[in-house]
Each structure stands twice: as C-alpha cells, then as structure tokens.
N, C-alpha and C positions, 0 to 999 in steps of 0.2 A: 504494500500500500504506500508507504512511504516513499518509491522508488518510484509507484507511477506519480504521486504528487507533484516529487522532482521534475519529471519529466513534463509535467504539466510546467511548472515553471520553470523551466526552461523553453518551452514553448511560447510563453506569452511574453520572451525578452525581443520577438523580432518586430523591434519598434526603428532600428535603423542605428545609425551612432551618434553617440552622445556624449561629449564631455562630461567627466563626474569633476563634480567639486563638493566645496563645504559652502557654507553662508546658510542663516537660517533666514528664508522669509514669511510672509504674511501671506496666508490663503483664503478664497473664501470656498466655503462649503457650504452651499445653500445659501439661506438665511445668516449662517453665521461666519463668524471668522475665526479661523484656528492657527495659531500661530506654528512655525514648524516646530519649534521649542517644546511644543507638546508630545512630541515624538521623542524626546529623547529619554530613556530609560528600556528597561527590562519589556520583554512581549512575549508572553504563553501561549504555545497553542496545544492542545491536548493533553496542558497538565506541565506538560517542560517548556522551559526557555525556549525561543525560537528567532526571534530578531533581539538583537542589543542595539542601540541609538548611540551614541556618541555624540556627544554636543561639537568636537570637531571633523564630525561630519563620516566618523569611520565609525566600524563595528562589528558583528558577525551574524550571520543568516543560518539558522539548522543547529540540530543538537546532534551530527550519526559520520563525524565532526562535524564543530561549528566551523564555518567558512569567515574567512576576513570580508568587510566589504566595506566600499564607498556608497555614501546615500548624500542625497540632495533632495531639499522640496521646493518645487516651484510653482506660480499658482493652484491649480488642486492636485496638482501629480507630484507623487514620490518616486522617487526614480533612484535603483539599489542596482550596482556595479559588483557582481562579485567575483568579476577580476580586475582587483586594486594593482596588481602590479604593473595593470597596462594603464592604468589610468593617467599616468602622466602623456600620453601620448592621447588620450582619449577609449572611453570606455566601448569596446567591441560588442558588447550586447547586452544593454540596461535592460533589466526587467522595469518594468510604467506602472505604477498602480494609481488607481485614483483613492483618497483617503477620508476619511472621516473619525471625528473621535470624539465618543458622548459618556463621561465620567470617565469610568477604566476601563472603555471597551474601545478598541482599534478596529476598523472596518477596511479592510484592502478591496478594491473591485478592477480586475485585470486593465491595462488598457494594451493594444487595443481588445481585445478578448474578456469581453462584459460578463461574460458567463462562469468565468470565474473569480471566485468572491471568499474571503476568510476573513475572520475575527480572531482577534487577540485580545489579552487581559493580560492588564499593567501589573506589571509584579511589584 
C-alpha cells in the first residue's frame, strides 16, 4: 500500500520545472488567509510522522526512510522538491499541492491531479 501511494506521488510531480526555494508567503485559501508559517512543524499521517516543515524552507517527506526535501508556498500551492541536491540548479520534479489548514488539520489536494487528496494532523 505504501509503495502504491508512493507511486501515486510520484505521479502527481509532472507539473514541469521549478525552482525550489525558501521564503515564507501569504496565501489565500478561500475566504481566508493562511500564512505559509503555518506549515511549518510536524505532519501525521496514519498515526507516524510524515512531512516535517522547516521554517528554512527544508525538511523530510515519508517515514520507510524519511526523505530530505525542499518546500516552498506560493499563493495556494505548496510545492515539495524531494530532490534537494538538484535544487541549486532547479528542482527536476516538484510535487504541487494545493493546501488548506483548519486548526490541526493539513488538507493537500494534488495539483495538477484533483483526485488526489490527504490530510495530516499537526503533531
């Protein structure tokens, strides 16, 4: 199960190339605005760790090892590199997510690939 998830995401990274950086900005999500700062900490999914934030802009993605990565948000898309060693040259295939975040619950919804959709909870 885990391996096809992976491969689900790895799937939903063919969004083209993108520069990873850090900088946290302002999004709106809806009605509201969520700053990308609110991203930054611990994300469970199934019970274990699963994304870590970094407020400079790195982290890790997966507990079966966790993976290093670069993430950036810019207005409602998160955008997680998780190959940081190319990223000085530009990131070879960002996974896109669009986000939402309502108390301690993290909403990912693929882009471009709608149909796939996870939640986390803030450790």
């Amino acid at each position: 199960m885990k391996k096809f998830l992976l491969m689900l995401l790895i799937l939903s990274t063919v969004a083209g190339f993108t520069a990873c950086g850090d900088g946290l900005l302002m999004q709106a999500t809806g009605a509201e605005t969520v700053a990308a700062e609110d991203l930054i900490g611990s994300w469970s999914w199934l019970g274990s760790t699963y994304y870590v934030f970094n407020a400079d802009g790195t982290g890790t993605m997966g507990n079966l090892p966790a993976m290093s990565i670069n993430w950036t948000a810019n207005d409602d898309i998160l955008s997680i590199c998780n190959t940081p060693f190319m990223c000085r040259i530009g990131c070879a295939a960002p996974a896109r997510w669009s986000y939402a975040i309502a108390g301690d619950t993290l909403e990912l919804v693929g882009v471009p690939l709608a149909m796939m959709s996870f939640t986390y909870t803030r450790e």
